[in-house]
N, C-alpha and C positions, 0 to 999 in steps of 0.2 A: 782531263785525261785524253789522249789523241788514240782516234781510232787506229789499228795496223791496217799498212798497206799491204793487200792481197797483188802476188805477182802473177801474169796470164799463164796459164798453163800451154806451153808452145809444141811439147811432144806427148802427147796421149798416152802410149806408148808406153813411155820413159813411168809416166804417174803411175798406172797399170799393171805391169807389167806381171806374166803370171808368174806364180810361185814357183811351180811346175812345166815342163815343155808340154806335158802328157797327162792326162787324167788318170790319177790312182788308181787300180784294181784294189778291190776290198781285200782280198792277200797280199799286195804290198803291202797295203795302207795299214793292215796288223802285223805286217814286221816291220814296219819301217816305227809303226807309234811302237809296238815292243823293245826293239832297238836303243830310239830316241828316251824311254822311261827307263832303260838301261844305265843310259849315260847322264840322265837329270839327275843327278848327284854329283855335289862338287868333288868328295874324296875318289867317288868313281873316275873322275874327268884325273883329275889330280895323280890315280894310279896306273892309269895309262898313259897318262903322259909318263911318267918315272919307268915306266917300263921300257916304252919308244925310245928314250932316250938314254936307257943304259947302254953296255956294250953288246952290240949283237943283235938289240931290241928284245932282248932278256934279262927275267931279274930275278936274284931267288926271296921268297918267303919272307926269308930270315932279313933281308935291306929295304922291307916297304914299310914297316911298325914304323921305325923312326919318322921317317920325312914327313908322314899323314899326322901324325901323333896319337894314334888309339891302339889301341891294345890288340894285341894278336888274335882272340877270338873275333872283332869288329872286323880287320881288316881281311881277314881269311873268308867270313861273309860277302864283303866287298866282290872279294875276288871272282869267288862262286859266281856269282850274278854277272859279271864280267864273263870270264869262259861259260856260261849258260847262256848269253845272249853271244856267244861267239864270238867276241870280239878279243877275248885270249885263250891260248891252248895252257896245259896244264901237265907236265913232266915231272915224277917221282925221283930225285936222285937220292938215295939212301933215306934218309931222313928228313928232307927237306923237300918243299915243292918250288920247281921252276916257272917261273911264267914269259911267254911269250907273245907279240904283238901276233896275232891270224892276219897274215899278209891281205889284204882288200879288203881288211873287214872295216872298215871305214869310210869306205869310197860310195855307197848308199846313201851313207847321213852328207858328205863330202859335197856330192852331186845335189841334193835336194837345197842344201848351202848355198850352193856357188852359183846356181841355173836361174838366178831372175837377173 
């Protein structure tokens, strides 16, 4: 069995680099993990995307059962958790509830992503 060869680490830097620009305040750090436990759910991940990507970056109610596959009382729960963690707003049209992407409500989790 041959040993692996270790390559030299030439940028410090590069290996390191922090997560963060900036050290968390203990109030980010509980919106940001609130947020983040938000969106740790695949169907939650999955219902904002179908949102984002409808027309408008709105969707009613009634067009999100299908495409997730659970039943209307599951995905209405979903949704909750979604607009409570701010990441959708929530519009009554007669009978039906709309949902809509919260313009920058992404751009938190986006930044903490993107910044190493």
């Amino acid at each position: 069995m041959s040993t692996p060869t270790l390559l030299p680490i030439t940028d410090a830097a590069a290996c390191c680099a922090p997560l963060t620009r900036e050290t968390l305040t203990a109030r980010k750090a509980d919106d940001l993990a609130r947020s983040l436990k938000a969106l740790a759910d695949p169907t939650r991940l999955r219902l904002i995307s179908i949102v984002a990507a409808s027309e408008g970056a709105e969707a009613c109610a009634c067009d999100l059962t299908e495409p997730v596959g659970l039943s209307q009382p599951t995905v209405s729960h979903h949704l909750k958790v979604l607009v409570d963690a701010g990441f959708l707003s929530r519009t009554q049209r007669g009978t039906w509830a709309y949902f809509k992407l919260v313009p920058g409500s992404l751009d938190a989790v986006s930044r903490l992503l993107t910044s190493a």
